[in-house]
N, C-alpha and C positions, 0 to 999 in steps of 0.2 A: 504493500500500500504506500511507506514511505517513498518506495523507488515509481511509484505513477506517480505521486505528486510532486515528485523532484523534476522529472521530464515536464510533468505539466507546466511548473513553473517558469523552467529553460526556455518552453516553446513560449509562454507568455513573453518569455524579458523579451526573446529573439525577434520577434511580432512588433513589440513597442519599439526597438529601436532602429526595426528597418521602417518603421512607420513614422518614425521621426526623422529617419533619415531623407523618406521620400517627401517628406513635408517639406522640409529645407529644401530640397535638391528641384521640387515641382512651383516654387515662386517665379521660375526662370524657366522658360521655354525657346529652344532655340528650333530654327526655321534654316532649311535653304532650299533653295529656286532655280531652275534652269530654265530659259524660255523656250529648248526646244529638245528634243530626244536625240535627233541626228545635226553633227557639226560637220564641214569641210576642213580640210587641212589649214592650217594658221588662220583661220577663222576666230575672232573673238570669242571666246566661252564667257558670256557674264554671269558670275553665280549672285544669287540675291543671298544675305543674308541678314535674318530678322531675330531680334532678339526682343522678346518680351515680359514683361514683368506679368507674370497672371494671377498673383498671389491679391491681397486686401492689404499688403502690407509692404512698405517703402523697401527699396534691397539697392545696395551700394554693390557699384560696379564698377568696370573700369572700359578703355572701348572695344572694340572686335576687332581691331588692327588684325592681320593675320602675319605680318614682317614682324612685328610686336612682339606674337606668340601669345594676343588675349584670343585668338581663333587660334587654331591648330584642323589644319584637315588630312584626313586620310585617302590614299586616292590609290583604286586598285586597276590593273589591268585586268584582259578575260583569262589569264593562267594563274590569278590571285599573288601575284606579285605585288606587295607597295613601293608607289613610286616615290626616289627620294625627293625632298624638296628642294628648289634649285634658284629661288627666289630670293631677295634682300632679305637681311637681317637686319632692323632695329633694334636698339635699346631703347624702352621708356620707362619715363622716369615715373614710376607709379605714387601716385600721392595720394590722399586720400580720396580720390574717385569719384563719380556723380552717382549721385541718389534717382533712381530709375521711382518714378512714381506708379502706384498701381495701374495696370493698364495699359502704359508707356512702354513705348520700342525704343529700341535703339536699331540703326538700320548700316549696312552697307555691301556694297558693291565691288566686285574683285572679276579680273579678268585669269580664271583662270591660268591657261598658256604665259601667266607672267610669272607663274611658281612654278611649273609642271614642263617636261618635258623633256628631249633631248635638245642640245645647243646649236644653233643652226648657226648662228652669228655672236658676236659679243655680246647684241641689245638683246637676242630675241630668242623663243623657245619652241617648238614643235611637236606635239602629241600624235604618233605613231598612228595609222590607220588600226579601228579594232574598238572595244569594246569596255568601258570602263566603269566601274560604280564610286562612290564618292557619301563618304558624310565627315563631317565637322563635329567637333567639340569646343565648347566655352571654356576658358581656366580664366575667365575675369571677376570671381564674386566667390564672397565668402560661403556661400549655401553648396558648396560643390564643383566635378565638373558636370556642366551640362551638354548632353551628346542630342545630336539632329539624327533625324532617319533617312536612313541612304537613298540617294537617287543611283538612276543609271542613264546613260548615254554612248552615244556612239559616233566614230571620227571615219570618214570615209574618203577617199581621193577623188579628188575632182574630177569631172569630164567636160569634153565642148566647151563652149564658153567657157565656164568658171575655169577650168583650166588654162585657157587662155589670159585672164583675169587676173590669176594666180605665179603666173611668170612673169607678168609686167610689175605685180604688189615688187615680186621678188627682184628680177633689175632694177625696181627704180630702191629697193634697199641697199644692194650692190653698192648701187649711184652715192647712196647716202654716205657709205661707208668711204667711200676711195674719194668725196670729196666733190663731187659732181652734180652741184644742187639743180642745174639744169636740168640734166638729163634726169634724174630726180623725179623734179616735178612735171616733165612731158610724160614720163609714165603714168604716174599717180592721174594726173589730167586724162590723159586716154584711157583710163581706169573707167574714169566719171562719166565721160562722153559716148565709150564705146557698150560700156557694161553698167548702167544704170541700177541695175536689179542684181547686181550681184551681190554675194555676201561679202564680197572686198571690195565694194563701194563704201560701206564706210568707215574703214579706215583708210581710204585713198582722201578720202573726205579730210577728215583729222589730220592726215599729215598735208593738205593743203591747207588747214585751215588758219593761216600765219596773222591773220589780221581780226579785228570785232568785228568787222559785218562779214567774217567769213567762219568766225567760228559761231555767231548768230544764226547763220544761214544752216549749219549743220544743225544745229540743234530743230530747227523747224522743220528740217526732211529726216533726222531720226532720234524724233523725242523720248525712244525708248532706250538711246545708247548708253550703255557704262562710262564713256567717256565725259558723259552728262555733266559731273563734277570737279572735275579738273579745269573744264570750258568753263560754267560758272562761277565757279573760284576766279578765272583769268578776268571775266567780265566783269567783276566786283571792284576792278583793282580802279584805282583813280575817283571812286563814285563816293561822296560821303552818306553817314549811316541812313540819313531821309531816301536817300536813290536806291539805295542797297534793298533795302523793306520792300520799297516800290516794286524793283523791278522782281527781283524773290515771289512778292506774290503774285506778279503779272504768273510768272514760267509756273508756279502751284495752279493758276487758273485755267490757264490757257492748254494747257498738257498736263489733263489729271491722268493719275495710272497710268504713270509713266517714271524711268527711271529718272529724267527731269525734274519732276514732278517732286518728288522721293528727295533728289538732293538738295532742291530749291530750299524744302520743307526742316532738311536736314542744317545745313546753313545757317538757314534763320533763327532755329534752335541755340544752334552755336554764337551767332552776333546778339543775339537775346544775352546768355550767358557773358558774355563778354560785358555786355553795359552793366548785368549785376556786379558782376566785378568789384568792376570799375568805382560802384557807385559807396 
C-alpha cells in the first residue's frame, strides 16, 4: 500500500511540474511562414517569423535577431542531414529586454539563402536542388526555449525563361564582383525588361534600386518583399519624426498584408520607443 502511494505521489509531483513547466514555456508562441512550397535556385526564401505573447500576462524578451542567436533554426535536407549555418555572426549586447505585452508580437523577416547554403561567391549562398524541412527555436525569454513547427519546401532548377533570367541575375553578379557596374546594371535592366514575371525580377529590382523614387517604385510593384525593411529604413533617412509617422502609416494603409505592411508597423513600434526614451 505504502509502495502505491509512493508512485502515486511521484506521478503527482511529475504532473505539476511538467504543468508548470508548460505554463511558463506556452506564454510564448512562436510562428514561421513561407509564402510558397516550391522555390527556384537563388531565388529569395522569405521566412516570416512571428512571435507572440498569448499568455494574460507581461513576458520580457529580447529580439529574434537570428545572427544574434535570439532565433536559432534548424534546417534539414531530404537525406536528414543538418545544414550548417553559414551566415553573420553578431554579438548583442543583451540588457534588460522589452516587455512583450499580452497579445503582442514581435515580428521579422529573414531571407533564408543568407544563412543557408553552399558558397557561390563571397556575398552570396545557394541551396542545392531537393527537398528540405525547416523549424526554428526562440532562446530570447526567460519562460524557456520556445520551438515552431516544421515547415517543408522544395528548391528546383530553372527552365526556359527563368533560366535565362537566372544567368543574367548571375553575370550581372560576376559584373559586380570584378568591378563592372555597367555591365552590372544592363543585366539587372534586361532582367526587368525582358522577364517581368520572373522570380529574379525582384531582386534585379533591388539591386537597381540606387535612388528614392527607385526604391519607392519597388516597393509599389512588390509590397510583399522581404526586402521591405531595409528600403524603409533607407527612406526614413533625412525625414524628421512628423514625416516619418506620416509616411509609416501611409505604407501600413496602402499595403495591408503585406510584408510592407509588417515593417512599416514594425518601425513605428521602434520610433515610438525611441521618443519614450528619450523623454
Amino acid at each position: 500500500m505504502k509502495k502505491i502511494i509512493g508512485i502515486f505521489l511521484v506521478i503527482m509531483i511529475v504532473t505539476l511540474v511538467t504543468a508548470n513547466i508548460q505554463s511558463e514555456t506556452q506564454k510564448l508562441k512562436l510562428e514561421v511562414r513561407l509564402s510558397k512550397e516550391v522555390y527556384l535556385i537563388s531565388e529569395p526564401i522569405w521566412l516570416d517569423i512571428t512571435l507572440t505573447n498569448i499568455s494574460e500576462d507581461t513576458v520580457r524578451t529580447i529580439g529574434l535577431c537570428i545572427p544574434c542567436g535570439g532565433t536559432k533554426l534548424m534546417l534539414l535536407n531530404e537525406k536528414g542531414d543538418t545544414l550548417p549555418y553559414r551566415g553573420i555572426q553578431a554579438d548583442m549586447a543583451r540588457g534588460p529586454g522589452y516587455v512583450m505585452q499580452p497579445g503582442e508580437q514581435k515580428y521579422e523577416c529573414d531571407n533564408l539563402i543568407a544563412y543557408y547554403g553552399e558558397r557561390v561567391d563571397f556575398f552570396r549562398l545557394e541551396l542545392k536542388p531537393g527537398k528540405y524541412s525547416l523549424r526554428a527555436a526562440y532562446y530570447g525569454s526567460k519562460s524557456g526555449i520556445i520551438n515552431s513547427e516544421e515547415i517543408d519546401f522544395e528548391i528546383r532548377k530553372p527552365s526556359g525563361i527563368e533560366m535565362e533570367a537566372l544567368e543574367l541575375l548571375k553575370k550581372g553578379y560576376r559584373a559586380q564582383i570584378t568591378n563592372e557596374p555597367n555591365m552590372a546594371k544592363d543585366c539587372f535592366e534586361e532582367i526587368v525588361t525582358r522577364f517581368p514575371k520572373s522570380v529574379y525580377s525582384e531582386i534585379a529590382h533591388k539591386e537597381l534600386a540606387s535612388s528614392d523614387s527607385l526604391k519607392m517604385e519597388m516597393l509599389i510593384k512588390f509590397p510583399d518583399t522581404g526586402y521591405s525593411k531595409s528600403i524603409i529604413g533607407s527612406l526614413l533617412r533625412g525625414k524628421d519624426p512628423s514625416q516619418q509617422k506620416k509616411f509609416l502609416l501611409e505604407l501600413t494603409k496602402n499595403y495591408p498584408k503585406t510584408r510592407t505592411s509588417k515593417n512599416a508597423e514594425l518601425l513605428s513600434r521602434l520610433l515610438k520607443f525611441e521618443d519614450e526614451q528619450k523623454q
